[in-house]
N, C-alpha and C positions, 0 to 999 in steps of 0.2 A: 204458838205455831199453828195450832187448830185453826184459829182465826184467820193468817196469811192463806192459808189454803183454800177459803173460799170469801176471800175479799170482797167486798161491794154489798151495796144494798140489796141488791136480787136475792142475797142469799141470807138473809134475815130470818125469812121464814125457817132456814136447814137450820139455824143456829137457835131458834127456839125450843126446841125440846135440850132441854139441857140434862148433861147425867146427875144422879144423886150425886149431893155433895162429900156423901162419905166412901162414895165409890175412890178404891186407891187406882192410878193408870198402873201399878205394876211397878217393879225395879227399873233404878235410872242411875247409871253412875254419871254426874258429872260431866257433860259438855260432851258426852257419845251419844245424844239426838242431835239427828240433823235437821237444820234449818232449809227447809228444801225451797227450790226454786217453786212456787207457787202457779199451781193452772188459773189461772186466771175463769173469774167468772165469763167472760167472753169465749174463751179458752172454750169452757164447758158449754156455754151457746152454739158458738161454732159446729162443735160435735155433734149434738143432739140434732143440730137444726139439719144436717147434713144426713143422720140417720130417719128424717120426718117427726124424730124425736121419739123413737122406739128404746126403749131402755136396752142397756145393755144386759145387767145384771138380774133385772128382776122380769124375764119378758115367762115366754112358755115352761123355759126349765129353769128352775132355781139353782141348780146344784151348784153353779159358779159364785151365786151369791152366799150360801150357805157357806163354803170352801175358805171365800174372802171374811166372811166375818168370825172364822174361827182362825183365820191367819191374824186379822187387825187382833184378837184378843188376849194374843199371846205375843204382838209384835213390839211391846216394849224388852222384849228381850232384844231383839235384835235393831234395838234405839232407835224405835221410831215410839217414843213415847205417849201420841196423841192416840196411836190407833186403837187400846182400848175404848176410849171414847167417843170414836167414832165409831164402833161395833154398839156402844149403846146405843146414840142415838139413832143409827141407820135402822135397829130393832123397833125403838120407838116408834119411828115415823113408817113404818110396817104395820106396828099394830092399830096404828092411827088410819091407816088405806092409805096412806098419803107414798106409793109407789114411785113418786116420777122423783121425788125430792129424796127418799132413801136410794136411785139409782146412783143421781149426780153425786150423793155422800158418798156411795160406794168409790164412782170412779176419782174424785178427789182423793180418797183414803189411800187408793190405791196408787196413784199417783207419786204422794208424798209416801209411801213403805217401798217402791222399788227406789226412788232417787235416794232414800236410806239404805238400800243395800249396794248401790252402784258409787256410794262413797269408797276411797281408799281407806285401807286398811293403816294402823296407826305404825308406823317403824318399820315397813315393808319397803325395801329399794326393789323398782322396775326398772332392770336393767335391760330388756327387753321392752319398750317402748307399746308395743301393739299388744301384752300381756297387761298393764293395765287397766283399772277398772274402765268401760265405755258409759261415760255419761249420758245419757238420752236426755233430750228435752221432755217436758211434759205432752208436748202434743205426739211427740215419737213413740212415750210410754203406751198413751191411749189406743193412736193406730195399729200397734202393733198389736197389742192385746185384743183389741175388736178382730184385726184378722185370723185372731188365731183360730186352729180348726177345732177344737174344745178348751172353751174359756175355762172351765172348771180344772184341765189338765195342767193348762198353759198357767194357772195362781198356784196351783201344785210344785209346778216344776220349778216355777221363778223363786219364790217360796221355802224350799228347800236346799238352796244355793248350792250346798254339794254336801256327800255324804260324813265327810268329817263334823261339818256346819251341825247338819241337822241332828245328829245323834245324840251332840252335847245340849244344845238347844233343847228336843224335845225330850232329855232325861231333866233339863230344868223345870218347863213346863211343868211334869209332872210331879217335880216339887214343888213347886207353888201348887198346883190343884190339891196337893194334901197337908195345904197347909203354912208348908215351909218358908226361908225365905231365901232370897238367892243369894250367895257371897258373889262378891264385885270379879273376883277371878274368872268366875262363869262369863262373865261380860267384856273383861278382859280380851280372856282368850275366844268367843264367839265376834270379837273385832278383827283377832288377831287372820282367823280364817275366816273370814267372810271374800272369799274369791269365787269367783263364778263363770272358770275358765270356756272359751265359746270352743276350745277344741275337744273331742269325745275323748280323748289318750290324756291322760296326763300323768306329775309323780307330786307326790305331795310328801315332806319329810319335817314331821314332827320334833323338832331339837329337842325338846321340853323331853319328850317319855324317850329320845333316841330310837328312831321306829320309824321305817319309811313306808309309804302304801303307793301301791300301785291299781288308779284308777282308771273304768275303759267306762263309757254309756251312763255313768253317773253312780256307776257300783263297784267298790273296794274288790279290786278279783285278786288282792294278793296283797300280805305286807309284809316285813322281818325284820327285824332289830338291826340296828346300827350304829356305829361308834360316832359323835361327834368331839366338839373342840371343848377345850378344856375351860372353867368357870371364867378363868384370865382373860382382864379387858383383850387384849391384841391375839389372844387365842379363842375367842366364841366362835361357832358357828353364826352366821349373822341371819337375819329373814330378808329375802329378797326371792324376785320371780326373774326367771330367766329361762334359756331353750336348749334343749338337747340335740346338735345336729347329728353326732355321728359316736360309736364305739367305740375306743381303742385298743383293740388287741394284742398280748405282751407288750407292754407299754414301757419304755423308760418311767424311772423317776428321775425327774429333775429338782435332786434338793435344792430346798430355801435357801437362800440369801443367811439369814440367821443360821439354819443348823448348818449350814457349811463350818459356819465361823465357830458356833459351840459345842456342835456332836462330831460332826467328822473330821474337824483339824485337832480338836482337842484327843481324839482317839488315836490317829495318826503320832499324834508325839509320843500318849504311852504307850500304844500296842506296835508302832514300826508302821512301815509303809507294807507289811502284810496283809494289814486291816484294810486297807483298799482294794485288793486282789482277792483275798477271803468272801469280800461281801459284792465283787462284783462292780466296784465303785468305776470311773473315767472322770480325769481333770480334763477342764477346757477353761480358754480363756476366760476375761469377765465377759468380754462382747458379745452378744448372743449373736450375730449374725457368723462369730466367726467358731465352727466345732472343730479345728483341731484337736488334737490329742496331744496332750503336753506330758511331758513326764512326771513322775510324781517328785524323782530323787531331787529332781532340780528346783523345787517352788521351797519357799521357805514359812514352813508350816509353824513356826511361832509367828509370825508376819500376819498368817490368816487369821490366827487365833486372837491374835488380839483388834482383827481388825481394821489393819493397817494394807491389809494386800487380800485383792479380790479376786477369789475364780468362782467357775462352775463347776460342779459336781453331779455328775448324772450315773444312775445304776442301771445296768445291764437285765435284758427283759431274763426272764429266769425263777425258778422254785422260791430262791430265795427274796427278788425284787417286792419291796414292800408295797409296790403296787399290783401285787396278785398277776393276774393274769388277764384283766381287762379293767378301763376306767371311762368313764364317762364325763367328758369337760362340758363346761358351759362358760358364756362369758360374763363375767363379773369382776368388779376391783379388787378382789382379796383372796385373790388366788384359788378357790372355794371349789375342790369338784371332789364325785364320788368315785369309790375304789373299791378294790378286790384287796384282799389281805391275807398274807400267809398265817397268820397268827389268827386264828379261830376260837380262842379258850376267853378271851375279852368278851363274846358273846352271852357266854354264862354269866358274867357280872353283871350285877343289878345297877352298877353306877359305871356305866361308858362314856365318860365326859373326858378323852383322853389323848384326843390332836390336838391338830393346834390349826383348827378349822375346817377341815376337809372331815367329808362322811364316810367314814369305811360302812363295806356291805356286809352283813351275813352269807349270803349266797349271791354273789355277784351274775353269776351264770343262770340264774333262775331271773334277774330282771334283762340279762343283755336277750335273753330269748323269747321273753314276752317285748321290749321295745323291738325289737327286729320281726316282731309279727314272726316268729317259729324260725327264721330262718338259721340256718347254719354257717357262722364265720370260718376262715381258714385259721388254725389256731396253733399252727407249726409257724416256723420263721420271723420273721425282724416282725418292729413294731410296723404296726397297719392300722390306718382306720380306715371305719365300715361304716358307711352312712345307712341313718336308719330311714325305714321307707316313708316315714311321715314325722315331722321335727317334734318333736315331746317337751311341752311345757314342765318345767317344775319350780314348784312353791318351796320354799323352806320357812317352816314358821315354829310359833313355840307356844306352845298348851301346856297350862300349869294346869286346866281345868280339863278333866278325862270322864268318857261315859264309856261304860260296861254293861253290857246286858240292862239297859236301862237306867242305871245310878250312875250318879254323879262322884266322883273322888279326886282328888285332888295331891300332886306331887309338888316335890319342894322346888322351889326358884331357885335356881343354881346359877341363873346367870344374872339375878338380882335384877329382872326389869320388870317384873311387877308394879313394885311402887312407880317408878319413874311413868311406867305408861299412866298411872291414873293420875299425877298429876300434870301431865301431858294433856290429858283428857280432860280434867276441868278447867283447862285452858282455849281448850276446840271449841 
């Protein structure tokens, strides 16, 4: 792939300092380097000739360069596997004077590590179409990074993709510098979050540790534990990116389709038609367009239970409404949004793998007041939604591989996709 990168004869000379042969590029699981769309040697004529051929990288201040060659040295984590080798040889051809040929390595290098990070992430649905990765060409990569107003800042930031990214990353790093080696999980899950959302707001919800963070300017300003979906194929929480438009305060719930048929009719035959008035419940027909109120006495609750006779079931906004007291939708196929919950003592459990896809909050009210920018919703009467003043990205993903205070640790795969991704991966 080194080679696709600076194709043609011109570039013979860049491909003559070769690295030691016993130099390792670093950890590679299997088919996570990408194959990048290649700047063409012309590519790189074009550029220089356009700048009189003043380097980018190596001109009055270096700091850009130095920045870039401690990103290529470490960027086989983040499967661009050639860039260790191109951090040798762009050294090389430094201490040779040979300037103008370590600049074009650099911008080649750099080239093929952002179209490595601007790939999609493996098992991630964009359901939200304008939240996926934006591919740049190579010549879009170049111009844009030449404009930038500090190139040293601007390979920092790109670089760092986002602060989940970079924490687990550079507590790998720093196992390899002493030594170590890296389990494939690290690599896993630094695919799993490789997003690089272009809005400053976002939410990012870790399934894997059950734990959501609330990102503002590219810094964690808040996170709290949270219940997701249970190991069961049709009850995971799944990864997918989608958008937050608005709040819901005192929210109906609208039970599923399934728990109508196994929680609430089956309770209704043993507990009476009490249990529906107890907990706040309302039948309505199957139609969703049509919310009548139907009686309870009149439906024949063995009928439901076995699945023969369809309604809806919605519960009353309320202390006891198991949707707390505000939820947050997003659009996606699997019915998948976040909630408020009366039941609080789940948070103390170390194993919250306990829906049946939806995220319940630890402190619901602590993220509806940070996405509302501080504002105050009305929080007396019927259900309401509040749109929030700027639409809020969120990621749901899953990290088996966790950094703390610098180290790397690792939790069990509960939903068993570990294996599958990697061989997914040596398939890509």
């Amino acid at each position: 792939m080194f080679k696709h990168l600076l194709a043609g004869a011109a570039c013979v000379a860049l491909l003559g300092v070769a690295a030691p042969a016993s130099a390792a590029s670093g950890p590679e699981m299997p088919g996570m380097a990408l194959q990048s769309s290649p700047i063409s040697v012309q590519g790189l004529d074009s550029f220089y000739a356009r700048r009189g051929n003043a380097p980018l990288w190596l001109g009055s201040n270096t700091a850009a360069a130095s920045a870039l060659i401690s990103v290529l040295e470490r960027s086989s984590l983040d499967g661009f596997a050639e860039g260790p080798t191109i951090a040798r040889q762009v050294q090389a051809l430094i201490a040779r004077g040979d300037t103008a040929a370590a600049d074009r390595l650099l911008s080649a290098g750099w080239v093929g590590y952002v179209e490595t990070l601007q790939r999609p992430p493996l098992g991630v649905t964009y359901v939200d179409k304008w939240l996926a990765p934006q591919r740049q060409t190579a010549a879009q990569i170049i111009a844009q990074t030449a404009s930038a107003p500090s190139l040293a800042q601007h390979v920092q930031s790109i670089a760092r993709v986002n602060p989940l990214y970079a924490r687990i990353r550079d507590a790998a790093w720093s196992q390899m510098q002493a030594g170590g080696s890296v389990d494939p999980r690290v690599l896993i899950s630094l695919d799993r979050v490789r997003e690089m959302p272009s809005q400053h707001k976002y939410v990012m919800v870790d399934a894997a540790a059950a734990r959501l963070y609330m990102i503002q300017d590219g810094q964690i300003v808040d996170s709290m534990r949270v219940a997701v979906g249970k190991p069961g194929e049709e009850t995971q929480t799944p990864m997918l990116a989608s958008t937050i438009y608005y709040a819901t305060v005192n929210p109906y719930w609208h039970v599923t389709d399934e728990l109508v048929q196994s929680l609430i009719a089956k309770n209704v035959l043993q507990q009476g038609l009490g249990y529906l008035t107890s907990h706040g419940y309302q039948v309505m027909p199957a139609d969703e367009n049509d919310d009548t109120l139907l009686n309870p006495a009149k439906i024949d609750w063995h009928a439901v239970a076995a699945g023969d006779l369809k309604v809806r079931v919605r519960q009353l906004p309320g202390p006891a409404n198991s949707m707390g007291k505000v939820k947050f939708g997003f659009r996606n196929d699997d019915g998948i949004y976040l909630h408020d919950t009366p039941n609080k003592d789940l948070f103390g459990q170390d194993d919250r793998t306990v829906s049946h896809g939806c995220i319940r909050l630890e402190d619901a009210q602590r993220l509806e007041h940070w996405a509302l920018d501080g504002a105050q919703p009305m929080t007396a009467g019927a259900e309401n939604n509040v749109l929030l003043p700027t639409p809020l990205p969120i990621y749901i993903t899953y990290l088996t591989a966790q950094a703390h205070d610098g180290q790397l640790t690792f939790i069990d795969d509960v939903y068993g996709r570990d294996a599958s991704a990697m061989q997914v991966a040596s398939l890509r």
